[in-house]
N, C-alpha and C positions, 0 to 999 in steps of 0.2 A: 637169596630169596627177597621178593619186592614187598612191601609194606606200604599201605597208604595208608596218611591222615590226614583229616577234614578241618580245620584251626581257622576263623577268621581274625585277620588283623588287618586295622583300618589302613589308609596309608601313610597318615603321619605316624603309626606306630611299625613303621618298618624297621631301627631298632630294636625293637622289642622283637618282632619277626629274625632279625635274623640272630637275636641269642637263643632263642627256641631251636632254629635251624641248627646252631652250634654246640647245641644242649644236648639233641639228637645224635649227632656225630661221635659227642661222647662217648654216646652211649650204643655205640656201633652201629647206629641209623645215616647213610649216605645218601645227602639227596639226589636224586636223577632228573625229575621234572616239579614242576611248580603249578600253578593255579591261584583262581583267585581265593579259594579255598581248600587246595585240593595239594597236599604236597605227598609227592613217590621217593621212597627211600630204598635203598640196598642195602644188605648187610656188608658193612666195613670194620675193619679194626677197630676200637675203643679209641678216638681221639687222634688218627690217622688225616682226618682233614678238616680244616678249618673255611668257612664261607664267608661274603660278603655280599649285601643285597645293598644294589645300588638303582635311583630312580635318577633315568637319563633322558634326554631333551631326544624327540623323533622316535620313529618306528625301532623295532628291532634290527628291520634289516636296513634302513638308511646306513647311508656311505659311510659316515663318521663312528656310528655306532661296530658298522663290522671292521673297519679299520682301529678301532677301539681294543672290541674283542682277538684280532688280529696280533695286538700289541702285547695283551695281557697273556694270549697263550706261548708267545717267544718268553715270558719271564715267568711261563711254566703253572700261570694260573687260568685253569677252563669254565668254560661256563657252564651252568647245570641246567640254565632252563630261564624262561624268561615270563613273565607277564606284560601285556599290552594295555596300553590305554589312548584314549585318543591325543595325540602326536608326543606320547612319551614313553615310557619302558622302565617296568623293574627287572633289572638283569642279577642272577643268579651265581657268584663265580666263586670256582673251588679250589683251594690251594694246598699244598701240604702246610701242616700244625706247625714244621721247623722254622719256616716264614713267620717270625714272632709278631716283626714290626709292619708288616705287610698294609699300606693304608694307601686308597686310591688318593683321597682328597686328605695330601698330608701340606698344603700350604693355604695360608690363610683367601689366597684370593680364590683357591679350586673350592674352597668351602661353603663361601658366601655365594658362587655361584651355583651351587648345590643348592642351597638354602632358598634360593630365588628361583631355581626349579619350582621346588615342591611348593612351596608359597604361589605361584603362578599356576599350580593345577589346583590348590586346593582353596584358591580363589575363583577360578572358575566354576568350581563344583560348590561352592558358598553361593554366587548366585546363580545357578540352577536351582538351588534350592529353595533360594528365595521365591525367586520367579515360580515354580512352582509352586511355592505358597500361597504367593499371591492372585494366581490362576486357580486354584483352591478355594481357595475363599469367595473370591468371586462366583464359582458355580454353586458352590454352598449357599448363598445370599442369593441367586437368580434360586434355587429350591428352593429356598425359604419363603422367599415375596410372589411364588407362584403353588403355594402350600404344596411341594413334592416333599415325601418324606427322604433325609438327606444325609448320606452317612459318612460323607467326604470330611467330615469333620478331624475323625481321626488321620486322615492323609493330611491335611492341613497343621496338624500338631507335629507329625512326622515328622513333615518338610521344616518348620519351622525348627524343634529341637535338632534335628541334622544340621539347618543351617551356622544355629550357635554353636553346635560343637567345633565345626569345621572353623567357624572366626575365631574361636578360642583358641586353637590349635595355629590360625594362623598367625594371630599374635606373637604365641611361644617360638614360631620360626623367625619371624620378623626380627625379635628382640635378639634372637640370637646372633641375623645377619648384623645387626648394631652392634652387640657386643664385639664380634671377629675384624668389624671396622675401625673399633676404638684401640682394638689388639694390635690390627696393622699399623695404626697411627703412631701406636708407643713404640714398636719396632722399626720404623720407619726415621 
């Protein structure tokens, strides 16, 4: 039987996403397909398969990416379902639980390139928000000095609070790519 459920998580909380994902599996919940909000489960054994949600550079279906997924199902891990964004992908992939050690980005430099993924969309989407704020406020201020009553106010706050969360966050990647730098340095 299929189950859906509705859960937002932003996208620097895709960790968090996918121990939920893995929570479910537990709990004889199998994912099928994904969304931006919208996850389809199956009923599976209790703890029969383990996921991981990976956010990857290009479409889903770019060359690298299906020669990717190509690679993962020869070592016996599928994919469940993808989400799109503009020139990136979170990709969904299922493996059996006996795969303990199972890690896409197990060296420091696939990490930091990881890390400079999501850092690079979630800078982009920092200033769209800006820029939106600041196109906010501006028609707010053209309503004001032409007495329109003016309710963009609240979008204006929006944007801006979205903005800092999003530099906040990108911080916490940043510092991470530093930290895996200094890691390769000592091991180097």
């Amino acid at each position: 039987m299929r189950t859906t459920f509705h859960k937002l998580f932003w996208l620097w909380q895709l960790p968090k996403e996918e121990a939920w994902i893995n929570e479910m599996a537990e709990h004889g919940y199998g994912l099928v397909s994904a969304g931006r909000v919208t996850y389809e489960f199956e009923d599976i054994e209790d703890g029969k398969y383990k996921y991981k949600a990976l956010f990857v550079r290009g479409s889903f279906t770019s060359e690298k990416n299906r020669e990717f997924l190509k690679f993962m199902e020869e070592m016996d891990v599928h994919n469940t379902g993808h989400v799109s964004y503009p020139g990136r992908t979170v990709i969904y992939l299922r493996y059996d639980s006996s795969m303990e050690d199972f890690d896409v980005y197990s060296d420091l430099d696939s990490k930091i390139e990881y890390e400079k993924t999501l850092v690079s969309y979630l800078l982009f989407a920092a200033i769209m928000n800006l820029f939106a704020w600041v196109l906010n406020m501006f028609i707010f201020f053209t309503n004001c000095v032409r007495g329109y009553p003016s309710y963009i106010s609240l979008a204006c706050a929006l944007n801006l609070v979205l903005a800092v969360i999003v530099i906040k966050n990108i911080l916490k990647h940043v510092n991470k790519i530093k930290e895996y730098k200094v890691e390769r340095e000592i091991h180097e």
